[in-house]
C-alpha positions in Angstrom: -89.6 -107.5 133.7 -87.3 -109.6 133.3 -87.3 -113.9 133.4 -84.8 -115.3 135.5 -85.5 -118.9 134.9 -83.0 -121.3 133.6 -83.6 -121.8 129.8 -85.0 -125.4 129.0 -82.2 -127.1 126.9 -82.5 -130.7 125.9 -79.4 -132.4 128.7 -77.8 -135.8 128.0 -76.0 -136.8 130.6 -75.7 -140.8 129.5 -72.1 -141.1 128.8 -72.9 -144.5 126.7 -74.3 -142.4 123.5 -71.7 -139.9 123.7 -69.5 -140.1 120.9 -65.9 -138.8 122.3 -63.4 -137.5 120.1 -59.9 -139.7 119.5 -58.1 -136.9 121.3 -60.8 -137.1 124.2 -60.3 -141.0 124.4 -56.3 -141.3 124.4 -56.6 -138.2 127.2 -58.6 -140.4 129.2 -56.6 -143.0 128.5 -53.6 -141.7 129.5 -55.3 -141.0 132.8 -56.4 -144.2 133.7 -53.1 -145.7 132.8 -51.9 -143.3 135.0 -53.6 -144.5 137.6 -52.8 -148.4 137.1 -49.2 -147.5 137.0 -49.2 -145.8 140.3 -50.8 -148.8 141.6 -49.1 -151.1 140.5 -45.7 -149.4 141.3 -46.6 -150.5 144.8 -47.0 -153.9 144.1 -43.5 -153.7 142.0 -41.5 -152.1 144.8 -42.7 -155.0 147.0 -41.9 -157.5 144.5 -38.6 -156.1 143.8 -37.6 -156.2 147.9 -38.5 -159.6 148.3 -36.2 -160.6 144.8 -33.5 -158.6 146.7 -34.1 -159.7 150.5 -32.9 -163.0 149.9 -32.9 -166.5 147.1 -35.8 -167.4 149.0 -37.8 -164.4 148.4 -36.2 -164.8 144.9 -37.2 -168.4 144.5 -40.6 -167.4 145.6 -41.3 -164.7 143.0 -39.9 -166.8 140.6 -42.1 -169.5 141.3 -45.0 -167.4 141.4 -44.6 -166.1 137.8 -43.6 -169.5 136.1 -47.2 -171.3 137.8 -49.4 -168.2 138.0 -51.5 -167.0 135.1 -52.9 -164.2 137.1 -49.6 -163.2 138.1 -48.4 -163.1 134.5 -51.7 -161.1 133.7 -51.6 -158.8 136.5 -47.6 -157.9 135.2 -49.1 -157.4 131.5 -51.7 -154.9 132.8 -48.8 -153.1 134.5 -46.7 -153.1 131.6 -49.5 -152.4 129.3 -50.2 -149.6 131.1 -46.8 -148.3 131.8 -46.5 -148.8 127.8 -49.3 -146.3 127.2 -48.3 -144.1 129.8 -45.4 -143.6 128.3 -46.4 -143.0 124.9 -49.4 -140.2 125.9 -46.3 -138.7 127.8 -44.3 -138.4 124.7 -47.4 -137.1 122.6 -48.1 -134.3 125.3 -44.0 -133.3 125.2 -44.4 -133.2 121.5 -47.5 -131.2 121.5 -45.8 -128.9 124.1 -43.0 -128.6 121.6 -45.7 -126.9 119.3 -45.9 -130.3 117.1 -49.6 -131.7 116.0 -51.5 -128.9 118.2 -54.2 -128.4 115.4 -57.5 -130.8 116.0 -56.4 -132.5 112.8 -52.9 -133.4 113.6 -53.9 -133.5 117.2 -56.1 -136.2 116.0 -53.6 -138.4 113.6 -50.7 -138.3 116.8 -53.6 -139.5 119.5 -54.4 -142.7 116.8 -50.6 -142.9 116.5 -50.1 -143.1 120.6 -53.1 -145.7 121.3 -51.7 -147.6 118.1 -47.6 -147.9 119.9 -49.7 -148.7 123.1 -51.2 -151.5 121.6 -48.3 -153.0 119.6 -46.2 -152.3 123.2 -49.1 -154.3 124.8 -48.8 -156.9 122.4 -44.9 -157.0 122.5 -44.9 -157.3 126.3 -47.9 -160.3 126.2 -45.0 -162.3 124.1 -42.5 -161.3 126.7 -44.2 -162.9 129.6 -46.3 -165.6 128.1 -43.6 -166.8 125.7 
């Protein structure tokens, strides 16, 4: 006879102790970005029609960007994110290429991606703040 009872393995479900691999972290990286760009496309197409629907609407956005630190930090989120974005898109066209597929390699082009997405982040703080 036989036992049909699930086998008693030790589960941990608590995400904080996990330790995730690079190439786990810039994948869920990319992701999330993802998500913040879609976002804040939304806000950027509305932005963009008001600049274009008249000098008012021009003036306005203007105005809001040169006395508004949260506008200024809600535009570096965007452009942070859009920054990494782009650069876990290039890694994933380069992988598809049949470059860095190895967990090794795979793990030296994920440190290289968040690395650009950081130095992008940092570039585009200067931008707007400066």
């Amino acid at each position: 006879m036989t036992d049909s009872r699930p086998v008693d393995r030790p589960v941990n479900l608590d995400l904080a102790t996990m330790k995730f691999p690079i190439t786990a972290t810039a994948s869920i990286l990319h992701r999330v970005s993802a998500v913040v760009v879609w976002v804040g496309f939304a806000f950027a197409l509305y932005l963009l029609w008001t600049i274009q629907a008249s000098p008012e609407g021009y003036a306005s956005v203007a105005a809001m960007f040169a006395d508004s630190f949260l506008a200024k930090f809600f535009a570096w989120g965007f452009l942070t994110a859009l920054g990494y974005y782009c650069m876990g898109g290039l890694k994933h066209i380069i992988q598809e290429m049949g470059y860095f597929e190895e967990f090794e390699s795979g793990q030296k082009i994920s440190w290289l991606a968040i690395g650009l997405g950081i130095v992008l982040s940092v570039v585009m703080g200067v931008v707007i703040w400066a």
